[in-house]
Structure formats: C-alpha cells, structure tokens
N, C-alpha and C positions, 0 to 999 in steps of 0.2 A: 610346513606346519598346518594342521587342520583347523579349519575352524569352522564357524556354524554361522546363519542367519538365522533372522526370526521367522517362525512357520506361515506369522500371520501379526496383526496389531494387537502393540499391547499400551495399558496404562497402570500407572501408579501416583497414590497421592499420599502425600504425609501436610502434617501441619507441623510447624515449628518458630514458636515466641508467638503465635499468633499470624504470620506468615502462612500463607497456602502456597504449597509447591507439587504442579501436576506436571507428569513426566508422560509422554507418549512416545511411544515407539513405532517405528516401521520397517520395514527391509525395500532396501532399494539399489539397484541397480549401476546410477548412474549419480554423480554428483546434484545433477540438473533435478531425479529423480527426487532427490534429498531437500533442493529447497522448492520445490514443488511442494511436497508435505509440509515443510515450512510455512510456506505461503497458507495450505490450508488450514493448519491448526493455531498457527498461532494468533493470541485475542488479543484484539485492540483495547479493550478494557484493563489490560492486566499490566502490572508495573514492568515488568519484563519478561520476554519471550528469549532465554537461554536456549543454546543448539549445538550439536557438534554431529559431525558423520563420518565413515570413514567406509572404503571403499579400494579395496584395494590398499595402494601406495595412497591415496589419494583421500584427503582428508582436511576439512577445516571447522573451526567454532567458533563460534561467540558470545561474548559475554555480555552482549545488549543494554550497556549502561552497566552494570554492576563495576565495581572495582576488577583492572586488569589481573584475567589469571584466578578469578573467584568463583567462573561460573561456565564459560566453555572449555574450556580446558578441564577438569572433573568431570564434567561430562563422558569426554573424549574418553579420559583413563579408565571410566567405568565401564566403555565399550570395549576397552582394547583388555582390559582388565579381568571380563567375564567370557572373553575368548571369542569375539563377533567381528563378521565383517560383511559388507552392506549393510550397515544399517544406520539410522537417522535418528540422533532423539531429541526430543523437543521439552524442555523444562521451563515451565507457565511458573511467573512466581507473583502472587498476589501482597503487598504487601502491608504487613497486620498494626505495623507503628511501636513495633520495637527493632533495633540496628541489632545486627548479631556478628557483624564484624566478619574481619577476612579468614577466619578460620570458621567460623560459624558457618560463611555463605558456602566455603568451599565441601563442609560437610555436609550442608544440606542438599547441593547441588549435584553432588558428586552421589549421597548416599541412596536421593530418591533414584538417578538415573540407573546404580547399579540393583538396586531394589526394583524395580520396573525390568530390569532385562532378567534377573534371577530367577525369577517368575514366569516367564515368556518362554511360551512355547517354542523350543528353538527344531531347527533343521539343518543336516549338516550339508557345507558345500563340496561339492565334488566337482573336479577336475578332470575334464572328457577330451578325448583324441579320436581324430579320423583314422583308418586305417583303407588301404586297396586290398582287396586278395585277388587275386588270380591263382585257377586250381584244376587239374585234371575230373572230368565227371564222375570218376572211379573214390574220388574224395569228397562227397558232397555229404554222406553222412555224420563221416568225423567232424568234417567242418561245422556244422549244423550243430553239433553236438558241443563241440566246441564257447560255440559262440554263446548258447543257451548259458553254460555253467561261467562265462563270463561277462554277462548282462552285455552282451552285445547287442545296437540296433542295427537294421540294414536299414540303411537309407537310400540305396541304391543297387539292384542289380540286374546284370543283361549276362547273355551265353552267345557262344560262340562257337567253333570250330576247335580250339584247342581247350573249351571248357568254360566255365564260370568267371565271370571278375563281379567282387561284392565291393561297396564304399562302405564302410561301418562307421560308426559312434558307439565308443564305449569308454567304463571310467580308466582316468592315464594309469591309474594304479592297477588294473588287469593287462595293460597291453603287453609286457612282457611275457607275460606267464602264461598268455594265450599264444603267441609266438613259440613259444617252447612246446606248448601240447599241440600244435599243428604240423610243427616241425620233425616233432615224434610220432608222431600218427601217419604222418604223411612221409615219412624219411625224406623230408627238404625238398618236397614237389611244392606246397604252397608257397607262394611269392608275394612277400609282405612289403608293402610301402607307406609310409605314413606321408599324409598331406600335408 
C-alpha cells in the first residue's frame, strides 16, 4: 500500500463550544522521533495535550485526561484515515467551560487532527533496494542508460579485469524492470544481486 508523509510541519485550529483545539503535525521517523515533538509542543498551560503517531507497524496515543477512546484514538484514525505514515500529531485542547461530551470530544478531536493533515503538504514514501551489477566493459553504455530511466543511484563503484561492479540504490518498485532491460540489452551478461 502506498502511502505519504508530511513534506514539512503543519497546524490547524478550530474552536468549538468555546473550547480551543490546536492540532500540529509532524513527520517522523522513529517513535522516539514522535515523542520528541511531543515534548516540544506540547503546553503546560493547556487542559490537555492529545497525541497519537504511527510509524510503520508501530503506533500509539493518548488521551491525556480526556475520557478513554475520546481523544487519541481519533487522532490515530485520522492519520491512518487520510493515508499517512510517520507522522505525529499533537492536539492542544484549551478548555472554554462547556462539556461536549464523548461524541463531541471524539469529533472534535478526531475532526481537527484530520482537518490539519488534509491541508498538509504531503510527500509520498518510497521504498528503496540496494542492487550489485557486475558487467562486461562492452555494456557500460546500456547500463548507464539503463539506470538513468530508472532513477538509479550509484553509491559505489570500482573496475576490474573482468569489467565493472556498481552498488545502487533505487526505488523497489523499478528493480524489476530494470533487471529485465539489462537482461535484454545485455543478452544475460549483467549479474544482478540484491543486498
């Protein structure tokens, strides 16, 4: 399944009964990444600091005082909801002196954080693979040419006697099909290994 991070930090604020609810977001890497952001965003002044992240497999929230299931959890659904992963959001809720109850908190909780990612400049994630080649010198042009039309990077290469050996990085979604065009260009002289 594809999915996206955020390109960069985003925020959103709504009010509701008189309640201030600020949503910020982040992309992050690592769990630890996540409550890192936490740490800095969230205000000591404010009735509750809601969160959820998700990251992978790997994912948890809080509902900071709120009734359970009212305010990290919508969070989380609105992350997984609007198709993201790595990312962290933080919903600040300032609280105005009217109760809105467990459907209220869950919509407002739920609505800013998807309201704040909708908006957000998103980036998608791509999933990358190392590759070896090893190749006769008579093949350096198709290879070359090769790699270009498949956003290959070389991260590594040295020559030899029997010719070339490249390390690449490129996305998992070309490695095939770059295999096939070198296999056909080369009638099965390059020697492909993934790391």
């Amino acid at each position: 399944m594809n999915s996206d991070t955020l390109a960069d930090r985003a925020r959103h604020e709504i009010e509701v009964k008189h309640s201030r609810f600020l949503a910020l977001a982040a992309p992050v890497q690592t769990p630890e990444q996540a409550l890192a952001f936490l740490a800095e965003v969230a205000t000591a002044d404010a009735t509750h600091n809601c969160w959820a992240y998700r990251v992978g497999g790997l994912y948890r929230s809080s509902d900071d005082g709120e009734p359970a299931g009212t305010a990290g959890r919508p969070i989380l659904a609105a992350i997984d909801g609007q198709g993201f992963d790595r990312v962290m959001v933080v919903v600040t809720r300032w609280y105005g002196g009217i109760k809105l109850g467990a459907g209220g908190l869950v919509r407002a909780y739920g609505g800013c954080a998807a309201e704040c990612l909708r908006t957000a400049a998103r980036e998608p994630l791509v999933e990358y693979c190392e590759l070896n080649l090893s190749y006769p010198f008579d093949h350096t042009g198709a290879v070359h040419a090769a790699l270009a039309q498949h956003g290959a990077e070389k991260l590594d290469e040295r020559f030899d006697a029997a010719g070339a050996h490249l390390h690449l990085r490129l996305p998992a979604a070309h490695a095939d099909a770059l295999q096939v065009q070198l296999r056909d260009a080369s009638r099965d002289q390059v020697r492909i290994k993934p790391v």
